[in-house]
PQR file with spaces between the fields and no chain letter, atoms N, CA, C, O and H, PARSE charges and radii, in Angstrom:
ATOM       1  N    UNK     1      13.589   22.428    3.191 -0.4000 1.5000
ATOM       2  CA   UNK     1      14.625   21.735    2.447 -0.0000 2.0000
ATOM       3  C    UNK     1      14.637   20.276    2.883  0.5500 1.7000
ATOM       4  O    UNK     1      14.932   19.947    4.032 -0.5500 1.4000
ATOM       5  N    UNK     2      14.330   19.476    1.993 -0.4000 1.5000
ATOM       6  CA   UNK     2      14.689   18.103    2.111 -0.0000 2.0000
ATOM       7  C    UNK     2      15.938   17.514    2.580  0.5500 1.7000
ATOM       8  O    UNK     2      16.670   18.183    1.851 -0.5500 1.4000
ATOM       9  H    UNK     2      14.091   19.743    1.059  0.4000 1.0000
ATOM      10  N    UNK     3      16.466   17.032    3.009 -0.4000 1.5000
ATOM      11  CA   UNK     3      17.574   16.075    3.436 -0.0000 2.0000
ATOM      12  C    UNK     3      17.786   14.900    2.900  0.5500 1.7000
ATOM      13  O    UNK     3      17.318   13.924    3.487 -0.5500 1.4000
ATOM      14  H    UNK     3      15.872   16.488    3.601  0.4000 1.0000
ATOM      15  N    UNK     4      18.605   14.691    1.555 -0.4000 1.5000
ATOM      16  CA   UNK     4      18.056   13.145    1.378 -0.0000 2.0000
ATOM      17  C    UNK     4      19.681   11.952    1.962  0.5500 1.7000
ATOM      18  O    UNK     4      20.869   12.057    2.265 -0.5500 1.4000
ATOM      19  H    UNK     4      18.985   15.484    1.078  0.4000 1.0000
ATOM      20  N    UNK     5      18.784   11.099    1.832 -0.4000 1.5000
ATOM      21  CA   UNK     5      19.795    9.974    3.019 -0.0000 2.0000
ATOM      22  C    UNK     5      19.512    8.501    1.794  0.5500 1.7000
ATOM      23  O    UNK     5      18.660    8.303    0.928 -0.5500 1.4000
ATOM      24  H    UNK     5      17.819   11.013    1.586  0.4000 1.0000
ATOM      25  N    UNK     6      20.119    8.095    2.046 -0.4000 1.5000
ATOM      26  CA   UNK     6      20.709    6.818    1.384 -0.0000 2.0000
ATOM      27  C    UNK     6      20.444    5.663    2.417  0.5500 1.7000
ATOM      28  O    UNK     6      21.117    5.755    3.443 -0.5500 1.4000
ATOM      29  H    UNK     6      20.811    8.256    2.749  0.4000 1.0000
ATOM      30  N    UNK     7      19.340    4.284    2.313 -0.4000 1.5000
ATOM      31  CA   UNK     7      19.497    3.355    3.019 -0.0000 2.0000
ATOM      32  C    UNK     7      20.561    3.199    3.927  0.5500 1.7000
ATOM      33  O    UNK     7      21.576    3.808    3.586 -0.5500 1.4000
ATOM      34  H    UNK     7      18.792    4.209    1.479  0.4000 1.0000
ATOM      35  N    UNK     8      20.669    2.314    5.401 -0.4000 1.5000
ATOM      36  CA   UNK     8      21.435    2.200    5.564 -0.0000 2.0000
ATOM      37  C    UNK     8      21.653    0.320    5.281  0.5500 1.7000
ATOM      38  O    UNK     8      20.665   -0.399    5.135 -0.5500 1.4000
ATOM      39  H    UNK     8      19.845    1.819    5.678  0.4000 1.0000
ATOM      40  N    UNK     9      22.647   -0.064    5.257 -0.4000 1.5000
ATOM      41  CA   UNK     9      23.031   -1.685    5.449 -0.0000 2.0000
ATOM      42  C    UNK     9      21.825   -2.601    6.397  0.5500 1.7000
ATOM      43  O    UNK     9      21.663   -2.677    7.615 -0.5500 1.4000
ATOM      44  H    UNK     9      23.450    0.519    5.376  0.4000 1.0000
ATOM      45  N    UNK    10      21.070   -3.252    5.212 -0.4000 1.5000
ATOM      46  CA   UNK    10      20.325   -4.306    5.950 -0.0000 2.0000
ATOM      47  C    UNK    10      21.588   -5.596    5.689  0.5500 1.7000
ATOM      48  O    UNK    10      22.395   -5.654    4.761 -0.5500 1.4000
ATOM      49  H    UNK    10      21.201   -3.191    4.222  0.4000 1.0000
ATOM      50  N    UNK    11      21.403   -6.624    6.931 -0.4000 1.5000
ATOM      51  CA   UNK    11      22.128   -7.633    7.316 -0.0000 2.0000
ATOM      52  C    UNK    11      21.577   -8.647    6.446  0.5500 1.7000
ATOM      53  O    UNK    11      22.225   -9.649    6.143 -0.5500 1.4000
ATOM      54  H    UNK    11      20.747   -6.577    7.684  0.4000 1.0000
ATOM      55  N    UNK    12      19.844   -8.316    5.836 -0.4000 1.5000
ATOM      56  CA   UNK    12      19.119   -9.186    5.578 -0.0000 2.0000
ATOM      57  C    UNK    12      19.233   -9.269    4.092  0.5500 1.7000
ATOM      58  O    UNK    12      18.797  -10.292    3.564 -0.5500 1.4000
ATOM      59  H    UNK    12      19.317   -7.502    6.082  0.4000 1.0000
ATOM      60  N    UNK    13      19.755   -8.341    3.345 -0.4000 1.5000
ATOM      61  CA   UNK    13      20.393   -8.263    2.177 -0.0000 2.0000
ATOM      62  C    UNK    13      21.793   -7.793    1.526  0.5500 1.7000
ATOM      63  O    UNK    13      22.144   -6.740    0.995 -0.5500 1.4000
ATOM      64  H    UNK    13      20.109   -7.510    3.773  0.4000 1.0000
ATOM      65  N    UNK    14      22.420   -8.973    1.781 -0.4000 1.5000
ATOM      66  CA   UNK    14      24.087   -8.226    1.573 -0.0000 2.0000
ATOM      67  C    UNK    14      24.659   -7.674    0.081  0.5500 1.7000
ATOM      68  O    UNK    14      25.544   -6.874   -0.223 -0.5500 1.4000
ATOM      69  H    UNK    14      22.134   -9.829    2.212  0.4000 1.0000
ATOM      70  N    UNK    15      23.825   -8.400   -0.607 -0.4000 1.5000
ATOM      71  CA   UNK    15      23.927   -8.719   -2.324 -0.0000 2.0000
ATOM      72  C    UNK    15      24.000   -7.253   -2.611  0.5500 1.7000
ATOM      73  O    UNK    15      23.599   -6.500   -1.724 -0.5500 1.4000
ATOM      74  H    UNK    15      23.106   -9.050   -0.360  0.4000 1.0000
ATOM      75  N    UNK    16      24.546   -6.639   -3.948 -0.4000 1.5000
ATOM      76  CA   UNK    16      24.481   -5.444   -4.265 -0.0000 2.0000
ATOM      77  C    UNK    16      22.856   -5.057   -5.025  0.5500 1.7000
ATOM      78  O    UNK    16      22.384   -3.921   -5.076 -0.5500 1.4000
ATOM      79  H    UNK    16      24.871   -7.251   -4.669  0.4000 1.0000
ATOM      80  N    UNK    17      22.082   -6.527   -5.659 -0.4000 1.5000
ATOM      81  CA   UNK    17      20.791   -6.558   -6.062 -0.0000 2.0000
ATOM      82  C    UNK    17      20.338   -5.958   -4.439  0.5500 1.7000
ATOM      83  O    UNK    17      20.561   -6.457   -3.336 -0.5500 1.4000
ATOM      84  H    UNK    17      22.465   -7.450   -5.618  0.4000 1.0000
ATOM      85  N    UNK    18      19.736   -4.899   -4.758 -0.4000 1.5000
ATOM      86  CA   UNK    18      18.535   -4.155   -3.642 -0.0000 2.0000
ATOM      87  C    UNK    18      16.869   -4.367   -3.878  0.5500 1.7000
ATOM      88  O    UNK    18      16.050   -4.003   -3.034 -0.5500 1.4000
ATOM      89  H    UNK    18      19.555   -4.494   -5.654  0.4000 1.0000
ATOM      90  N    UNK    19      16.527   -4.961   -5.054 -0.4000 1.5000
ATOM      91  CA   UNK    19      15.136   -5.217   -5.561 -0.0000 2.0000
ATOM      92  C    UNK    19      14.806   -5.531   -4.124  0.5500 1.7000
ATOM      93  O    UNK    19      14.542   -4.612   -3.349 -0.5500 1.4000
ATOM      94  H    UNK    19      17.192   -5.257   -5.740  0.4000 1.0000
ATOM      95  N    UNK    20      14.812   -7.317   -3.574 -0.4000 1.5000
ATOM      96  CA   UNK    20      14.330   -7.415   -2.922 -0.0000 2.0000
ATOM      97  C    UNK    20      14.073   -6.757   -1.246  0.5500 1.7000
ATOM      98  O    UNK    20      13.199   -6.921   -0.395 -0.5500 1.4000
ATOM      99  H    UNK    20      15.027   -8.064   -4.204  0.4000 1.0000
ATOM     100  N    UNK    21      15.494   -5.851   -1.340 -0.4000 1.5000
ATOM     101  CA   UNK    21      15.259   -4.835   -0.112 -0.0000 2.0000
ATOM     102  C    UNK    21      14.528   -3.783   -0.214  0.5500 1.7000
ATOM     103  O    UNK    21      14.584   -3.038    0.765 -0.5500 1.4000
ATOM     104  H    UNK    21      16.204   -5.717   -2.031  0.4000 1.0000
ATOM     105  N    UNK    22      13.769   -3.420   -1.179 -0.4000 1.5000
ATOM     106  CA   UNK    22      13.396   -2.430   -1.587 -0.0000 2.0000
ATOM     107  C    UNK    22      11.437   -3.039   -1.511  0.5500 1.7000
ATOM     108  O    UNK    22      10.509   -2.553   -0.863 -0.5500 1.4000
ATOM     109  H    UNK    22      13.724   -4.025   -1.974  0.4000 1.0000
ATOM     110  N    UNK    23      11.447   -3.756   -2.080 -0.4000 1.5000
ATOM     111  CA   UNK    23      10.127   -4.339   -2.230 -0.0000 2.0000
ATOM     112  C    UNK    23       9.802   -5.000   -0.554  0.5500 1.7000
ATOM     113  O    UNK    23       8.642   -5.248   -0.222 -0.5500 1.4000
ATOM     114  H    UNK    23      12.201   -4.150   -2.606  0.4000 1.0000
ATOM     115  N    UNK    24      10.884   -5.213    0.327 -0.4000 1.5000
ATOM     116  CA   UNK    24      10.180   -5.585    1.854 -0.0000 2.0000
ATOM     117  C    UNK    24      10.021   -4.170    1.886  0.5500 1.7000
ATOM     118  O    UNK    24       9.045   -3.808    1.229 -0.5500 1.4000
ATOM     119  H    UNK    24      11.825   -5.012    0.058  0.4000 1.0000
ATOM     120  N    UNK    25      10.672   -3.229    2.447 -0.4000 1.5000
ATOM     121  CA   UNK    25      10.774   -2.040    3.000 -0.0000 2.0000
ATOM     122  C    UNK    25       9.474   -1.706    2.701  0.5500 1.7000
ATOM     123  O    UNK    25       8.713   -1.443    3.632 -0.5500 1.4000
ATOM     124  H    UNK    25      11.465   -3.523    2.981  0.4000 1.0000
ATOM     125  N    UNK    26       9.029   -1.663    1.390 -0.4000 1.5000
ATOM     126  CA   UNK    26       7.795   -1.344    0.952 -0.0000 2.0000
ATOM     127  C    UNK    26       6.605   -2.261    1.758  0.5500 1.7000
ATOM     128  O    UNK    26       5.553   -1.759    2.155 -0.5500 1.4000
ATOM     129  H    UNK    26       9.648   -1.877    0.633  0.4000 1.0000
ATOM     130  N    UNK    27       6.947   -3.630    1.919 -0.4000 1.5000
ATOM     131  CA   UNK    27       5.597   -4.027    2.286 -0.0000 2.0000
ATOM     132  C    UNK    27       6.185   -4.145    3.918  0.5500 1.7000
ATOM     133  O    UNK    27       6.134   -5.197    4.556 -0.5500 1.4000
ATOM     134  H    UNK    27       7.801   -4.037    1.596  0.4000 1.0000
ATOM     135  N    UNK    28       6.466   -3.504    4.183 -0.4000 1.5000
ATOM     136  CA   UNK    28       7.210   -3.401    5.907 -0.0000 2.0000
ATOM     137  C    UNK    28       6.327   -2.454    6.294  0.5500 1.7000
ATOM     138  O    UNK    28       5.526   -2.712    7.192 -0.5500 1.4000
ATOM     139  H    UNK    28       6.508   -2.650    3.664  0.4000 1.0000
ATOM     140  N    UNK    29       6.349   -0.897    5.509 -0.4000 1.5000
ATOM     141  CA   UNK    29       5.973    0.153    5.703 -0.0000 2.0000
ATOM     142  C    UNK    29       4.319    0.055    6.076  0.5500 1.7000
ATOM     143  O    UNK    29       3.594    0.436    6.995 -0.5500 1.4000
ATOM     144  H    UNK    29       7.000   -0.687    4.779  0.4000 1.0000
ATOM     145  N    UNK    30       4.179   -0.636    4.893 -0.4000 1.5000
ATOM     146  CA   UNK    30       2.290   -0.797    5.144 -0.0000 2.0000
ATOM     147  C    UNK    30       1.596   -1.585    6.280  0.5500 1.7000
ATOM     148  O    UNK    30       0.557   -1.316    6.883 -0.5500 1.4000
ATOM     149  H    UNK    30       4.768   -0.946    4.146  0.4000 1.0000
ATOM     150  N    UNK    31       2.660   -2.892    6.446 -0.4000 1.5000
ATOM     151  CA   UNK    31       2.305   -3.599    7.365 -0.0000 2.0000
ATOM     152  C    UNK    31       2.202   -2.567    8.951  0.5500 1.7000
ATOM     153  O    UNK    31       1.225   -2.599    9.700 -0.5500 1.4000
ATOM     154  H    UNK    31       3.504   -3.110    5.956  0.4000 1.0000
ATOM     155  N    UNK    32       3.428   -1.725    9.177 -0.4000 1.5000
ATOM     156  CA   UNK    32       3.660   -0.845   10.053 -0.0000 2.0000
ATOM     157  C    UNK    32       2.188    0.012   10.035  0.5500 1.7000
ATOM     158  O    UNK    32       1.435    0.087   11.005 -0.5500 1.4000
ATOM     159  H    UNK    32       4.222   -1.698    8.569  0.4000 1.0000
ATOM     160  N    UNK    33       1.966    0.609    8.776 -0.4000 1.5000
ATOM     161  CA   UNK    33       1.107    1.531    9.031 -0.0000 2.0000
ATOM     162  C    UNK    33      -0.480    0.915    9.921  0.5500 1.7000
ATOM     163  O    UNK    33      -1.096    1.418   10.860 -0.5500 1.4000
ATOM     164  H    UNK    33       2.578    0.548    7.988  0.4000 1.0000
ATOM     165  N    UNK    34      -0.711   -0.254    9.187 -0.4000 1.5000
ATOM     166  CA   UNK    34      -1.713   -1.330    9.296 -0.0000 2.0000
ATOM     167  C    UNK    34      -2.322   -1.724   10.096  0.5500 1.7000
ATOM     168  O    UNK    34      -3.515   -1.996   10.234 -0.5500 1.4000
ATOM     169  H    UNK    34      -0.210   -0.663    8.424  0.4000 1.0000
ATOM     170  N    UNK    35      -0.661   -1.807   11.229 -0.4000 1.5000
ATOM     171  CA   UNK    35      -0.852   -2.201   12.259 -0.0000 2.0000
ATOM     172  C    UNK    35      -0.748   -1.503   13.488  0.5500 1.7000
ATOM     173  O    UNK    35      -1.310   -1.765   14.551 -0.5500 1.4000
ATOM     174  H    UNK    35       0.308   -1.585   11.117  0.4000 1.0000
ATOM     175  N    UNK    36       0.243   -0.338   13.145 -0.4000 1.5000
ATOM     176  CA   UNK    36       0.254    0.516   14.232 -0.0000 2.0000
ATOM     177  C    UNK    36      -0.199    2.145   13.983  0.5500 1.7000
ATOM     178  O    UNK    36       0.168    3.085   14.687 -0.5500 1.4000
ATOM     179  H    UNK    36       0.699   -0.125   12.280  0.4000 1.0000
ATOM     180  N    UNK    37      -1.119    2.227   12.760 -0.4000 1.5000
ATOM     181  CA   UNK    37      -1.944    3.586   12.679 -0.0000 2.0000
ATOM     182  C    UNK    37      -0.914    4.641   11.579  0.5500 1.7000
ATOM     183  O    UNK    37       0.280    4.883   11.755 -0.5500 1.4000
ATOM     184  H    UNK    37      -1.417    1.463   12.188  0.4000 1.0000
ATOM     185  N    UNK    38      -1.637    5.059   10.637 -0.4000 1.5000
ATOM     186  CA   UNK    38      -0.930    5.845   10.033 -0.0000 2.0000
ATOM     187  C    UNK    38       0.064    7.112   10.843  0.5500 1.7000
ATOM     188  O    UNK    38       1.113    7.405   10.270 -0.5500 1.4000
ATOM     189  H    UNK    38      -2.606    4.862   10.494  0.4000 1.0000
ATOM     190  N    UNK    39      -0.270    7.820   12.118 -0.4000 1.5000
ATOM     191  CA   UNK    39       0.967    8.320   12.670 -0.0000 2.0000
ATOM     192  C    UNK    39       1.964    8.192   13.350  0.5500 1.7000
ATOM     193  O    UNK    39       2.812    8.987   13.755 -0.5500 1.4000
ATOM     194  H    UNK    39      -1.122    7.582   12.583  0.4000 1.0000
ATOM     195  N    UNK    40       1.804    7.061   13.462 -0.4000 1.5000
ATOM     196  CA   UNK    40       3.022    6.388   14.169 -0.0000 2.0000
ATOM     197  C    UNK    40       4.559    6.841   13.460  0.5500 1.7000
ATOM     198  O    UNK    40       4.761    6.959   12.252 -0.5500 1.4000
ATOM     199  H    UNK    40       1.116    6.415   13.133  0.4000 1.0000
ATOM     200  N    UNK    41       5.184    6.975   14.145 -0.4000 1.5000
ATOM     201  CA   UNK    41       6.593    8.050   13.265 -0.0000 2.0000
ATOM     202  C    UNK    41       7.207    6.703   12.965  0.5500 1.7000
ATOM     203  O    UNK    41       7.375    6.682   11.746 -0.5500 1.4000
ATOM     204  H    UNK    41       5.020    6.879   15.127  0.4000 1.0000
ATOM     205  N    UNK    42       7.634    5.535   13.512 -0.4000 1.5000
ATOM     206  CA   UNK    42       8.995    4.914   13.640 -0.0000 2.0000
ATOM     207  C    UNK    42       8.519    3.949   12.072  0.5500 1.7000
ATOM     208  O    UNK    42       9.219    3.113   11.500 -0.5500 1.4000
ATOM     209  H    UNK    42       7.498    5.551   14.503  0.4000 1.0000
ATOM     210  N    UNK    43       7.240    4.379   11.717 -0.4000 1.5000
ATOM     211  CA   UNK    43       7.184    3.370   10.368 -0.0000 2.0000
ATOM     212  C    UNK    43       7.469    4.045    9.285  0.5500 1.7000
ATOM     213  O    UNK    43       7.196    3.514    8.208 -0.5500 1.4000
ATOM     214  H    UNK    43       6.672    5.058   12.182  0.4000 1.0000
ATOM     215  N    UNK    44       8.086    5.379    9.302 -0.4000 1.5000
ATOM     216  CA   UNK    44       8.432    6.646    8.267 -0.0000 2.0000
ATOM     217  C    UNK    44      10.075    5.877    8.599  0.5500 1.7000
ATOM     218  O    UNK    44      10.971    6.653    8.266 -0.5500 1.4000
ATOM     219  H    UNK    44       8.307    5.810   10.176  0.4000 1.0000
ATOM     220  N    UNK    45      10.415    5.020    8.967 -0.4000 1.5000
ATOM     221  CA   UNK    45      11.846    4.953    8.981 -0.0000 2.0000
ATOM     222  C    UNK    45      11.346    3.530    7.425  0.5500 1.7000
ATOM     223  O    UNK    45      12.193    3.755    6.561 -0.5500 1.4000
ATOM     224  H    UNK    45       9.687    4.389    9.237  0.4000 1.0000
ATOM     225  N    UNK    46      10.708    2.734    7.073 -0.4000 1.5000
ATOM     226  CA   UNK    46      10.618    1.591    6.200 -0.0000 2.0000
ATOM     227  C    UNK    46      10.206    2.805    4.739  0.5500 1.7000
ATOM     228  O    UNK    46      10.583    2.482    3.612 -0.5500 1.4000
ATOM     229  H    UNK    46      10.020    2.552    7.775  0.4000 1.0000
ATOM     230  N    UNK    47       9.489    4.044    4.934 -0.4000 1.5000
ATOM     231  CA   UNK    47       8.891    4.616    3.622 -0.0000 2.0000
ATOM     232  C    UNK    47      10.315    5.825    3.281  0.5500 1.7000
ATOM     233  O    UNK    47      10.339    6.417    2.202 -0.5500 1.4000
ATOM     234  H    UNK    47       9.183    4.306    5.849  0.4000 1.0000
ATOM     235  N    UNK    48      11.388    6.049    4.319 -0.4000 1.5000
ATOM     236  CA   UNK    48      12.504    6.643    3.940 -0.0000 2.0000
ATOM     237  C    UNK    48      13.207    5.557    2.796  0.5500 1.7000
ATOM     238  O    UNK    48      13.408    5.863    1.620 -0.5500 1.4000
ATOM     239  H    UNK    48      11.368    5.568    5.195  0.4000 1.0000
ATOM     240  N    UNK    49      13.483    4.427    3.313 -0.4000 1.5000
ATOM     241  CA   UNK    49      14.258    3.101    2.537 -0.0000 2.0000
ATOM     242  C    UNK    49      13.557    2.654    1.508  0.5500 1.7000
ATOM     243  O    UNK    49      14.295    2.614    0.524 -0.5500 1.4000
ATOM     244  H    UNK    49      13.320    4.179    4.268  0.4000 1.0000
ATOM     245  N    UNK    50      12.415    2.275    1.251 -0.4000 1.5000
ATOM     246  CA   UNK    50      11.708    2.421   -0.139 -0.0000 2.0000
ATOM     247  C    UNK    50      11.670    3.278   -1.140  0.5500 1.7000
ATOM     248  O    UNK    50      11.606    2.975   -2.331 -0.5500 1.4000
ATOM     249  H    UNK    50      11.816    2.307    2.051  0.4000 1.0000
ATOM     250  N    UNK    51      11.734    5.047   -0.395 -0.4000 1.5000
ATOM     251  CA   UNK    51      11.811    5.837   -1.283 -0.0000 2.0000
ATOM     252  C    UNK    51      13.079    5.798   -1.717  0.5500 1.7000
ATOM     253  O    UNK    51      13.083    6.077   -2.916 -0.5500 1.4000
ATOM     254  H    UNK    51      11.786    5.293    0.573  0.4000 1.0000
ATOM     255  N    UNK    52      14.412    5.532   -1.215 -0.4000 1.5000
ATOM     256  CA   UNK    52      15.532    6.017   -1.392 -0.0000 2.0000
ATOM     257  C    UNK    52      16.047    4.596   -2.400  0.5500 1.7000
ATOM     258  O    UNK    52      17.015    4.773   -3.141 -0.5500 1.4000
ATOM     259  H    UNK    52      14.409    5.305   -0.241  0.4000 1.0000
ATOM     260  N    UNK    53      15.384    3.262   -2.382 -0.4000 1.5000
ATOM     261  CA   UNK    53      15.849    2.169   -3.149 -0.0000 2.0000
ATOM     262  C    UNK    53      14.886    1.875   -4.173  0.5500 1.7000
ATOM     263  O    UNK    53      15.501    1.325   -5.086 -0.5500 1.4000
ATOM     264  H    UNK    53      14.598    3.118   -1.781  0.4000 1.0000
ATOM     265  N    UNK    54      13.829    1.967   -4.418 -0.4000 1.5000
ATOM     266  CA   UNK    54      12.853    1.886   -5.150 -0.0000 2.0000
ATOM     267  C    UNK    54      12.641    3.061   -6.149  0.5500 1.7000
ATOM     268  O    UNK    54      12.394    4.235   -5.877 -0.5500 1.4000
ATOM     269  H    UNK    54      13.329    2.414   -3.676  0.4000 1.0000
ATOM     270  N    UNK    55      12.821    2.377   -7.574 -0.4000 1.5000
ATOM     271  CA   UNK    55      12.116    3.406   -8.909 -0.0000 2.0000
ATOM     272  C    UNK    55      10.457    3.703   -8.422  0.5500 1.7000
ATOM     273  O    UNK    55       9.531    3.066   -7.920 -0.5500 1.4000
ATOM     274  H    UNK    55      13.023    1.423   -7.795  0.4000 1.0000
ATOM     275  N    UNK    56      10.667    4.755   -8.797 -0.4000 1.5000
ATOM     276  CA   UNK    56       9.353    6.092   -8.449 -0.0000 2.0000
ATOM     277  C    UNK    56       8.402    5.201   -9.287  0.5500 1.7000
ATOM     278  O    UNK    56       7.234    5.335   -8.923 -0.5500 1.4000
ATOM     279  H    UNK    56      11.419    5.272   -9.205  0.4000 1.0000
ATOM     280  N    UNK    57       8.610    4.151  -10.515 -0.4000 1.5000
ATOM     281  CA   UNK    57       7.693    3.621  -11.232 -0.0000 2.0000
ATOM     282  C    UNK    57       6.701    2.436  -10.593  0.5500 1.7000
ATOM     283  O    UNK    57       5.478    2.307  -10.526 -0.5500 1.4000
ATOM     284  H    UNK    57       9.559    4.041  -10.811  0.4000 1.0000
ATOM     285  N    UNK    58       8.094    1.458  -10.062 -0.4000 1.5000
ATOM     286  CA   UNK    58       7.736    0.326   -9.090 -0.0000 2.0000
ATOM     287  C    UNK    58       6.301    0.768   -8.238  0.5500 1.7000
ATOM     288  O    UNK    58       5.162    0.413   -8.541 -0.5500 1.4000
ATOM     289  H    UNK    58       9.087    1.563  -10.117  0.4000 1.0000
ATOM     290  N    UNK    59       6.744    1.749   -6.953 -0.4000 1.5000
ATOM     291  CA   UNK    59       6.158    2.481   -6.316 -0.0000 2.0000
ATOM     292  C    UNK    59       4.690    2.908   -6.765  0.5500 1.7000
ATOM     293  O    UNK    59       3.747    2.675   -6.008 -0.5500 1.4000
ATOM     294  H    UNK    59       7.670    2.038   -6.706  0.4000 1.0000
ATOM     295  N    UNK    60       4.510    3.480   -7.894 -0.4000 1.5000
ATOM     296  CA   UNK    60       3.182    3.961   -7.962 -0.0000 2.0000
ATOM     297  C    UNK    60       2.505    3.097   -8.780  0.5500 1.7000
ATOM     298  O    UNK    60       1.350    3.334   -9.133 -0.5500 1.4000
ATOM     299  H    UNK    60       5.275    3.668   -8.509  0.4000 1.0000
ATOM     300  N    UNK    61       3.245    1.893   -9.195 -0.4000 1.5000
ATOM     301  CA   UNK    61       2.488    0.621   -9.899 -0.0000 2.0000
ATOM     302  C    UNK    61       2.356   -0.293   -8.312  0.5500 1.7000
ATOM     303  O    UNK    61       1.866   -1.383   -8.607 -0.5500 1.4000
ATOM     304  H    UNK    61       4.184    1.701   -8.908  0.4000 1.0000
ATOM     305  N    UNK    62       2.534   -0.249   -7.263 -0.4000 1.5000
ATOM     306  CA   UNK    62       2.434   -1.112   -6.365 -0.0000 2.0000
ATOM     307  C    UNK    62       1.326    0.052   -5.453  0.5500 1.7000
ATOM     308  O    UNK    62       0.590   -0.433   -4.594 -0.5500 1.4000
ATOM     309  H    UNK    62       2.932    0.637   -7.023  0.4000 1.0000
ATOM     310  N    UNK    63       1.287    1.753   -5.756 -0.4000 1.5000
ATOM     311  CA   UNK    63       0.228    2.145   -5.059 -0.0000 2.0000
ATOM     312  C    UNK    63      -1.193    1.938   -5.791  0.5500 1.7000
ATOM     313  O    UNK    63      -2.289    1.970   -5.231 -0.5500 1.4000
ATOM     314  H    UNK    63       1.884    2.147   -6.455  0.4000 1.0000
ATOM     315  N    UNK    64      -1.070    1.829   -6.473 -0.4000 1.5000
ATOM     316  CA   UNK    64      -2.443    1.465   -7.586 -0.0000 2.0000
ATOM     317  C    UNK    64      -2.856    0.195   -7.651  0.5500 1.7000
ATOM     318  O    UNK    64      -3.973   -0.139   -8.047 -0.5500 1.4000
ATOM     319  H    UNK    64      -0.180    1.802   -6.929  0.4000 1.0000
ATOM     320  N    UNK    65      -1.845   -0.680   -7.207 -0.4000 1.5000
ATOM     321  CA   UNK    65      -2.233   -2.396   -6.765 -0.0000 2.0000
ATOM     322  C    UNK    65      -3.175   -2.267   -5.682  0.5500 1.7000
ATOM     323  O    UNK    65      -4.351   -2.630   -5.665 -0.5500 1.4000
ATOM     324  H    UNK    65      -0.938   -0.409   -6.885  0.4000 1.0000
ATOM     325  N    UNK    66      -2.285   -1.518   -4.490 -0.4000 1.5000
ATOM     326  CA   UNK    66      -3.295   -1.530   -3.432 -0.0000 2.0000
ATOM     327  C    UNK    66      -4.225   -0.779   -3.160  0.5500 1.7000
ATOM     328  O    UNK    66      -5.120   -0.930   -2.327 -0.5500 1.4000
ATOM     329  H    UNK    66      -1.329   -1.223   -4.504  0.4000 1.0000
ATOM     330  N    UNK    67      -3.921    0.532   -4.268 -0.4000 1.5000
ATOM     331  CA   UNK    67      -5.659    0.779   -4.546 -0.0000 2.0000
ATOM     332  C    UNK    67      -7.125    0.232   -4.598  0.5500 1.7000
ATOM     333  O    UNK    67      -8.234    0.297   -4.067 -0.5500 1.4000
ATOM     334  H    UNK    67      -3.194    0.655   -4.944  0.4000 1.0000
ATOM     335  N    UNK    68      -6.329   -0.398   -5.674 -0.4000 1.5000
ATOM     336  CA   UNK    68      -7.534   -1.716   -6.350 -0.0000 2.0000
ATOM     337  C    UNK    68      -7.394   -2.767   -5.914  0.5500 1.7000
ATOM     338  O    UNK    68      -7.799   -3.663   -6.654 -0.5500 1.4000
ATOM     339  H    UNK    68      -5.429   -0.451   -6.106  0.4000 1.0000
ATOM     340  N    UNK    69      -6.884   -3.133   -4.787 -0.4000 1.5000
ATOM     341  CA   UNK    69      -7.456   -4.220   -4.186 -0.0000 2.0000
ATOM     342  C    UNK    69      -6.148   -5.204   -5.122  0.5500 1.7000
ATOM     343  O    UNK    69      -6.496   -6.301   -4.686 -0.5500 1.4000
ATOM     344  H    UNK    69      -6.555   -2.405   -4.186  0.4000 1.0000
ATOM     345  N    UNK    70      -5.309   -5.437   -5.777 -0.4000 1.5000
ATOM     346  CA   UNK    70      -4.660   -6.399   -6.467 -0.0000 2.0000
ATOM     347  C    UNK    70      -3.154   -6.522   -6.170  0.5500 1.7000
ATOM     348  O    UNK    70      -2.423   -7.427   -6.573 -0.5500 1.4000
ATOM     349  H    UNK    70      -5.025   -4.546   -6.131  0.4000 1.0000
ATOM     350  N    UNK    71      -2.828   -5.547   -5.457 -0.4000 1.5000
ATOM     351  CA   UNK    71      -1.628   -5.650   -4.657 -0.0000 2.0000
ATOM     352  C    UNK    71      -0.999   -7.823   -4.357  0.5500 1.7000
ATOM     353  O    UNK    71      -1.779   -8.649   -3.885 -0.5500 1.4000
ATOM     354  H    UNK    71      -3.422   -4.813   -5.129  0.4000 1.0000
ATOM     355  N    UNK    72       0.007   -8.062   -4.653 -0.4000 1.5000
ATOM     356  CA   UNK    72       0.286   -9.405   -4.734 -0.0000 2.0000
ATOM     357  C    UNK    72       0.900   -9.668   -3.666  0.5500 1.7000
ATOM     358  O    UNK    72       1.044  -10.875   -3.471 -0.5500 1.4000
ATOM     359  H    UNK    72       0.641   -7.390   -5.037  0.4000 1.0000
ATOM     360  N    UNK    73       1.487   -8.720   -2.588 -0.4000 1.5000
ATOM     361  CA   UNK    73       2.043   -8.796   -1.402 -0.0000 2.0000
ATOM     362  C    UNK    73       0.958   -8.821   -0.385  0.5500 1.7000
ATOM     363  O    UNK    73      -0.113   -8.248   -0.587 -0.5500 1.4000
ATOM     364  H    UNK    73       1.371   -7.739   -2.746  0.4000 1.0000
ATOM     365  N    UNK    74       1.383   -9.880    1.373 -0.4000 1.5000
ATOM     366  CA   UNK    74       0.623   -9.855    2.247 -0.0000 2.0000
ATOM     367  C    UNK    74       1.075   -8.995    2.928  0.5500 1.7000
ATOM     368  O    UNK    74       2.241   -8.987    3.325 -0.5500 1.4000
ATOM     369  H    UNK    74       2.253  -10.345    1.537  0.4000 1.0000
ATOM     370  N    UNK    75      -0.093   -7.804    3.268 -0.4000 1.5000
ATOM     371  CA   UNK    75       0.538   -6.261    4.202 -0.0000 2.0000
ATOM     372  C    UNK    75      -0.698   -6.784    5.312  0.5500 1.7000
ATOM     373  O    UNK    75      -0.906   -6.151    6.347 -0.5500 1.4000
ATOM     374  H    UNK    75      -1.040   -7.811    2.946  0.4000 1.0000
């Protein structure tokens, strides 16, 4: 059974617009993975907050960016 959880309060976005908290979290996560190895647990805390603020659409149009190499963010 899943548990689902709701972001908590970034300081770094107070605005009720979450786009741009949603789109770091995302390139937070990768950078994390990138840099500190896909099992590293504490970077599953940036892909909880992406999943939970980010449309499922965003997401798999930004996994297919970095599929192909066209991703517009620096991870």
């Amino acid at each position: 059974m899943t548990k689902l959880e709701t972001a908590p309060f970034d300081p770094r976005f107070p605005n009720q617009n979450v786009t741009r908290y949603c789109y770091q979290s995302y390139v937070d996560f990768h950078r994390c993975q990138k840099k500190r190895g896909t099992n590293y647990e504490p970077c599953n805390y940036f892909k909880k907050v992406f999943n939970s603020m980010c449309p499922n659409a965003w997401v798999e149009k930004w996994n297919d960016q970095i599929d192909s190499g066209t991703f517009p963010g620096r991870i």
